[in-house]
matplotlib code that plots the C-alpha trace (Angstrom):
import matplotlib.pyplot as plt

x = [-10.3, -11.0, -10.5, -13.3, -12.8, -15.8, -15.6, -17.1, -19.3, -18.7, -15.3, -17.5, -20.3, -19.4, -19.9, -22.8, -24.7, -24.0, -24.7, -25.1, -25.6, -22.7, -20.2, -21.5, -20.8, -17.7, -16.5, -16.9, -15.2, -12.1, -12.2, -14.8, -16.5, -18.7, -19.8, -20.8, -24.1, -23.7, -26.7, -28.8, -28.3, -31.9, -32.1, -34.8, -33.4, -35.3, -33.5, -29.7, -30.8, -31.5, -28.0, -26.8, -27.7, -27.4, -23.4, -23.3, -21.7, -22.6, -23.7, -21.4, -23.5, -25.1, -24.6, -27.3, -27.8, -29.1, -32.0, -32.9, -32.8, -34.8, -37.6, -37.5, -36.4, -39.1, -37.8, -34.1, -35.3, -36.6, -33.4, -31.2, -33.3, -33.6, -29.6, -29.4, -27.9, -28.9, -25.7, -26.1, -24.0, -24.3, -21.7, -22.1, -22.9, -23.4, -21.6, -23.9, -24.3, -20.1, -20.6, -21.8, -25.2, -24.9, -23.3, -25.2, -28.3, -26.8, -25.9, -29.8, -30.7, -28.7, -29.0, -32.8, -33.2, -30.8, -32.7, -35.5, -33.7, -31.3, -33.6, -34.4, -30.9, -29.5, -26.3, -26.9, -23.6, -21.2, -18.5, -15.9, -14.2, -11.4, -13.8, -15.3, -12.0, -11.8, -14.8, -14.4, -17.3, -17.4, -13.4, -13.6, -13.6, -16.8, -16.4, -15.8, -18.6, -21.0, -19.7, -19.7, -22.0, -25.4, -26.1, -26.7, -27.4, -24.6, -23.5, -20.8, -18.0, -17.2, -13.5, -11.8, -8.0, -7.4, -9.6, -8.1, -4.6, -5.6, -6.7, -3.0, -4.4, -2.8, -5.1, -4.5, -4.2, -7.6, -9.4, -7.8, -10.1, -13.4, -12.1, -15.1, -17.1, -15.6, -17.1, -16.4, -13.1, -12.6, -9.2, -7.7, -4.4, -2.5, 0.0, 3.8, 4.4, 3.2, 0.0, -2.1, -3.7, -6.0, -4.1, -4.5, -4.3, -0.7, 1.1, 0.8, 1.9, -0.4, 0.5, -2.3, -0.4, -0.4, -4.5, -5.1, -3.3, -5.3, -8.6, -7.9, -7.3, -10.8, -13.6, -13.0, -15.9, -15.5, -12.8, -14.2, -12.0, -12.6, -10.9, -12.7, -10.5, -8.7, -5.5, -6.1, -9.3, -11.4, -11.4, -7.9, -7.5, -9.7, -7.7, -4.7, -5.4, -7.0, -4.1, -1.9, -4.2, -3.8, -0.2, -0.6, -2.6, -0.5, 2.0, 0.1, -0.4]
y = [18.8, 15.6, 12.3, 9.9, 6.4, 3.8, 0.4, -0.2, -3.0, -4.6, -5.9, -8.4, -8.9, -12.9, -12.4, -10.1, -12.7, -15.4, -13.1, -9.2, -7.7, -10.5, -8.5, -5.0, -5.9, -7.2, -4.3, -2.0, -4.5, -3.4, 0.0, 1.1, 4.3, 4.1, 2.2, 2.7, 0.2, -1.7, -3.8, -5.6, -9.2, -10.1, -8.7, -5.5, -2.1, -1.9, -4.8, -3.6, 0.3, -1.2, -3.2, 0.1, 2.1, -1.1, -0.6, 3.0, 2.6, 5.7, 5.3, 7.1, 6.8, 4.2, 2.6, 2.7, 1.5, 3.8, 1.5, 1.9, 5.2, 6.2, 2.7, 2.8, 6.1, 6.2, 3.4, 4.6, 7.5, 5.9, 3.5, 6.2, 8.5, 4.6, 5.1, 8.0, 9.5, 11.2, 10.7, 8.0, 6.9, 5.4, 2.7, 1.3, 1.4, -2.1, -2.9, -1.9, 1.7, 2.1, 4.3, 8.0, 7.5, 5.8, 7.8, 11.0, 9.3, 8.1, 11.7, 13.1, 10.8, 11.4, 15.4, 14.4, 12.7, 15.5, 18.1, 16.2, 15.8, 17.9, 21.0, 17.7, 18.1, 14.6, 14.5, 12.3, 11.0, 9.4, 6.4, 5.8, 2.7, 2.9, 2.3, 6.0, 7.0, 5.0, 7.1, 10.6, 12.8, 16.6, 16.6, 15.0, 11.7, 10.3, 11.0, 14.8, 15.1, 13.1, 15.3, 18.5, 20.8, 21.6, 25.1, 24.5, 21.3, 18.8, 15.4, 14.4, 12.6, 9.9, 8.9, 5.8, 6.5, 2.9, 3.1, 6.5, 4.8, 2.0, 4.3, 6.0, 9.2, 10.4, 10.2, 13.3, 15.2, 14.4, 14.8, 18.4, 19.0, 18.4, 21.0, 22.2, 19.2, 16.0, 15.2, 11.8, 9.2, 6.2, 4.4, 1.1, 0.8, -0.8, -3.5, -2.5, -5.7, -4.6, -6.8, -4.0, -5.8, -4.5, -3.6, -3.0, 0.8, 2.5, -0.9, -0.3, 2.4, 5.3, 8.4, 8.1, 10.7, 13.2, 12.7, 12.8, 15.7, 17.8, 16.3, 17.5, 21.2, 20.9, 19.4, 16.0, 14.2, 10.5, 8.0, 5.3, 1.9, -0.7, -4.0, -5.4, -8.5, -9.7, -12.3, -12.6, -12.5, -8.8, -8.3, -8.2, -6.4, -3.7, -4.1, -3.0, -0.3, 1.3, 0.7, 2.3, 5.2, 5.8, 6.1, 8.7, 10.5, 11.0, 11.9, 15.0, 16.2]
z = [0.6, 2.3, -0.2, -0.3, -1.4, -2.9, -3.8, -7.1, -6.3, -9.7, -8.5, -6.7, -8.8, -8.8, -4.4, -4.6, -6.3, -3.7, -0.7, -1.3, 2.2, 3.4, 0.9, 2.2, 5.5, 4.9, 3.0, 6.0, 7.9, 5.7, 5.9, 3.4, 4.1, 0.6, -2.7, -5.9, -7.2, -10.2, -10.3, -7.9, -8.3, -7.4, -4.0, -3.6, -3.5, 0.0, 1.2, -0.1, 1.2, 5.1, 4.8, 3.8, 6.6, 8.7, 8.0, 7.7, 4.2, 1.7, -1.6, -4.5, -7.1, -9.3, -12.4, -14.7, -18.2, -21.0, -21.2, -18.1, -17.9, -21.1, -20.1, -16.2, -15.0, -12.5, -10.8, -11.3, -9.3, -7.1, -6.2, -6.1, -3.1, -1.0, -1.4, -0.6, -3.9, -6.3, -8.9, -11.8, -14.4, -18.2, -17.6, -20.7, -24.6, -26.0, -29.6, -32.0, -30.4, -30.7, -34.3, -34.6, -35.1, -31.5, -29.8, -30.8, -30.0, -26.4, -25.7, -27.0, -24.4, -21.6, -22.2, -22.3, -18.7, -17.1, -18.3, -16.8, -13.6, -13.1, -11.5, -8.6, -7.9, -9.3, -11.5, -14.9, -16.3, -18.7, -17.4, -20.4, -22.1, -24.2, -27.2, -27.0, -28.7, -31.6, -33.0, -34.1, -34.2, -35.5, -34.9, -31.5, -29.9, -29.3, -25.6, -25.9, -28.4, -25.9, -23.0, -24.7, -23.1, -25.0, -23.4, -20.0, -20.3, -19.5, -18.7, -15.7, -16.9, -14.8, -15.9, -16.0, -15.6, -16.6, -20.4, -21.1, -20.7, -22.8, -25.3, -25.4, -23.5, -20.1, -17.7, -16.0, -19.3, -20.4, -16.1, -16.7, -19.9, -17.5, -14.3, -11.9, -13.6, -12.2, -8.8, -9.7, -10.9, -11.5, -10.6, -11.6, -12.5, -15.4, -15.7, -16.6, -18.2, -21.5, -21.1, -20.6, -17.6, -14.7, -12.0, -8.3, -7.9, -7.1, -8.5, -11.7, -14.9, -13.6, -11.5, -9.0, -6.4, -9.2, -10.1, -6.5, -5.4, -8.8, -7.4, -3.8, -5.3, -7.9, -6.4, -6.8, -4.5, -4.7, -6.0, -7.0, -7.1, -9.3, -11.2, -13.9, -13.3, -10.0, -9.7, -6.1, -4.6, -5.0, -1.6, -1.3, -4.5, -3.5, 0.4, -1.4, -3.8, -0.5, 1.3, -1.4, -2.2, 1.2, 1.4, -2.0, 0.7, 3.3, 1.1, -0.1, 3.8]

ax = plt.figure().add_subplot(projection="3d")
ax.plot(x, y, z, "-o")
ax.set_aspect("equal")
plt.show()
């Protein structure tokens, strides 16, 4: 199976609000076949969708807050078909949701708008922290209880190798739990200095070879790069976790 990569436009966020389609264009300058939409900064959906097709870049998805989704989704929708996507993301709970009551109500809600959308053909999911762990609901983390199956009705897990690491999980260990239902991950790497920092992807304490070659065997549709927080500039963060991931790749030829 081929292996996809997407910027995750966060890395930027501090560029995209200078000068969004300027980053886009930049990006597929560098190599970038796709990103993933965190946020508009301003600038119309119509406007970022023309840069988009301007560039040829694809869209892997969006991130979307809860609030959005449950107070807007018509507009949601609507961003997400200009993109040419039809995958979304909760990408974050804020503080005073990080408890049980929270999270069960966070996953009522998500189950609620894919059972409204799913039969459309969009995937509604879930992208993790390291906080999700610290709760424990009917026997479980907070992330396996919210991405535990209600019937047929479930949510994607979108998961961040980086936050399960930080949570003292192996990555790989925990993508395994969620085989035939992970068409997306999410890499950054992690410091080996014992800081714990972000790090650019393949020089850091994760296997990345060994997640890569499991998605290429189960379905695994986009990898999606992303540093919360850069030492060098993002661009050339992001230039060199692509670089390395595709190294891992060759590799696995």
């Amino acid at each position: 199976m081929e292996l996809n990569y997407a910027a995750q436009l966060y890395t930027l966020r501090n560029e995209l609000k200078q000068d969004f389609p300027g980053v886009l264009r930049e990006l597929k300058k560098m190599g970038w076949e796709a990103v993933q939409i965190d946020g508009l900064f301003g600038y119309s959906a119509e406007e970022i969708a023309e840069v988009l097709k301007e560039t040829g870049l694809a869209t892997a998805g969006m991130h979307i807050g809860l609030d959005r989704m449950n107070d807007d989704l018509d507009n949601v929708m609507k961003e997400s078909l200009l993109f040419n996507s039809k995958d979304f993301f909760c990408h974050y709970m804020e503080e005073y949701m990080q408890n049980v009551e929270g999270y069960k109500k966070a996953k009522v809600d998500l189950l609620e708008v894919a059972r409204k959308l799913s039969p459309l053909g969009f995937r509604i999911g879930y992208h993790n922290h390291d906080f999700e762990f610290k709760t424990t609901i009917e026997g479980k983390s907070a992330l396996e209880f919210i991405l535990e199956p209600k019937g047929n009705n479930f949510i994607y897990p979108e998961i961040d190798t980086y936050w399960v690491k930080k949570a003292g999980v192996d990555p790989l260990a925990f993508i395994k739990k969620y085989t035939g239902r992970t068409p997306y991950l999410h890499f950054k790497d992690m410091t080996t200095d014992g800081l714990e920092f972000f790090a650019e992807v393949g020089t850091g304490s994760i296997d990345f070879s060994s997640i890569l070659s499991w998605g290429k065997q189960h379905g695994v549709e986009w990898y999606v790069i992303e540093q919360d927080e850069c030492k060098v500039s993002p661009f050339d963060s992001l230039a060199l976790s692509l670089e390395n991931l595709k190294k891992m790749e060759e590799k696995l030829k």
